[in-house]
N, C-alpha and C positions, 0 to 999 in steps of 0.2 A: 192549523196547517201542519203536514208532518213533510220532516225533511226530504227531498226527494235525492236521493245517491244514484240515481240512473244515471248512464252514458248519458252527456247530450252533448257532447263538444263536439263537431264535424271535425277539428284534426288535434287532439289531445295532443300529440306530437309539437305542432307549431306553437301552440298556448306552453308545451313548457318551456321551446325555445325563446320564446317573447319574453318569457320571467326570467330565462339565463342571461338573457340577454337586458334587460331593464336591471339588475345587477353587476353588470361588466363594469370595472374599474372602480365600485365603489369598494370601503375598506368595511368593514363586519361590523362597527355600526350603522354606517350608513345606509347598509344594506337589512337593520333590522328595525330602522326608520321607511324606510320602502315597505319592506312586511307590515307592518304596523298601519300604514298610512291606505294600503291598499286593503286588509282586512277590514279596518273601520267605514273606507268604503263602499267595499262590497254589505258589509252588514248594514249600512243604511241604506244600502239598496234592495236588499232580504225586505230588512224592517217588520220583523216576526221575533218577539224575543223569544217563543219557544223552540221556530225554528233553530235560531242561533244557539241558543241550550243546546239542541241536538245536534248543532254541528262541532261546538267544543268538545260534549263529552265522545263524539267520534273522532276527534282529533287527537284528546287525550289517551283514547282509549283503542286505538285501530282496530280492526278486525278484516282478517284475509279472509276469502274462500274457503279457506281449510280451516280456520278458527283460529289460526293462531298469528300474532301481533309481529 
């Protein structure tokens, strides 16, 4: 399976508000216990380790439209 990076959020907008918001009040560990806890699981929800491969080294590695990071 290859990663698919298409649009498919009907409101990208609100999904980042829910994340700023699922952050409020916490201090910058707790808040990198949050990331952490919701990356693991969304990856076992993926449950593709190659996907997941592709999606770290896109993480690591970003790439804009114009090519540059």
């Amino acid at each position: 399976m290859k990663l698919d990076t298409t649009p498919r959020l009907a409101d990208p907008d609100a999904i980042f508000a829910l994340l700023v918001e699922a952050h409020r009040g916490l201090d910058a560990a707790a808040s990198r216990r949050l990331d952490a806890r919701l990356v693991l699981i969304l990856a076992n929800h993926i449950g593709e380790d190659a996907v997941l491969r592709q999606a770290i080294a896109l993480a690591q590695n970003p790439v804009t439209p114009t090519g540059s990071a």
